[in-house]
C-alpha positions as CSV (number, residue, x, y, z in Angstrom):
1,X,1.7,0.3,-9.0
2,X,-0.8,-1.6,-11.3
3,X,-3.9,-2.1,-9.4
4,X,-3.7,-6.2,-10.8
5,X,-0.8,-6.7,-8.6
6,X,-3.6,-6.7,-5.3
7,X,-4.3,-10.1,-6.5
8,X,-1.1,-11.0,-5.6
9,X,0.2,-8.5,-2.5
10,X,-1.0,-8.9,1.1
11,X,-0.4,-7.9,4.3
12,X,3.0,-8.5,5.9
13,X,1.6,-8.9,9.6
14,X,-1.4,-11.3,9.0
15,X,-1.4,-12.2,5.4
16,X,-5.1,-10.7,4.5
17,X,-6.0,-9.0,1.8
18,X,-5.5,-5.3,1.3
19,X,-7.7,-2.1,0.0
20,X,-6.2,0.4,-2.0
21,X,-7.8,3.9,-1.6
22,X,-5.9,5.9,-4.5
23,X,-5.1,10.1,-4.1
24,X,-3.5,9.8,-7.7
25,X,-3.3,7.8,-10.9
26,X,-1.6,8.3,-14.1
27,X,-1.8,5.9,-17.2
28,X,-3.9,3.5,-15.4
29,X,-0.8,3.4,-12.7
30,X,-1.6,4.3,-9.2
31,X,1.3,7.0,-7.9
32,X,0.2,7.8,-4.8
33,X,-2.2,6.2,-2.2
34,X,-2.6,4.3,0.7
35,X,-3.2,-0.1,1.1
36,X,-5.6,-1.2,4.1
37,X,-5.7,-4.4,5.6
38,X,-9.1,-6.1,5.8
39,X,-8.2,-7.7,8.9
40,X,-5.7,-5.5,10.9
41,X,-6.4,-2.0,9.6
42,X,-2.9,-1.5,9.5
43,X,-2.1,0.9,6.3
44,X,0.8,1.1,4.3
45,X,1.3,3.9,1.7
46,X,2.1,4.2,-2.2
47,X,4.6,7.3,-2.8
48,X,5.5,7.4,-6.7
49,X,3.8,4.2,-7.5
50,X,5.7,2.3,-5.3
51,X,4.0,0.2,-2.6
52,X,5.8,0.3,0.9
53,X,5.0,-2.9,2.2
54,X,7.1,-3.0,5.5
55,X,6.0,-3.5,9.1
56,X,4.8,-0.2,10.7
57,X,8.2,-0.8,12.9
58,X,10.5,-1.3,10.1
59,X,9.2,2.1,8.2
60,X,11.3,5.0,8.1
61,X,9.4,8.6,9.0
62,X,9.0,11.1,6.4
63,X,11.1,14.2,7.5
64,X,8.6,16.2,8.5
């Protein structure tokens, strides 16, 4: 995920905006990490520089 694209993504609940707290980036890409609304402090994770952006009730758990 390009880190320009939170100009343009926001929470699916309440609309706000979202903080991105990155564990890895590669070639100015973020691959793994974690977006925080401002408002709700609902997160929503990057795996393999790919935002998951659904509701909390719409995710499907990692297999443990």
């Amino acid at each position: 995920m390009k880190e320009s694209l939170l100009d343009i993504v926001c929470c699916p609940l309440d609309k706000e905006e979202l903080d991105l707290e990155v564990d890895e980036r590669e070639d100015g890409e973020v691959l793994a990490g974690t977006l925080t609304c401002t408002e709700c402090g609902e997160t929503y994770p990057i795996e393999d520089g790919i935002p998951n952006l659904l509701p909390p009730d719409m995710r499907e758990e990692s297999p443990a």
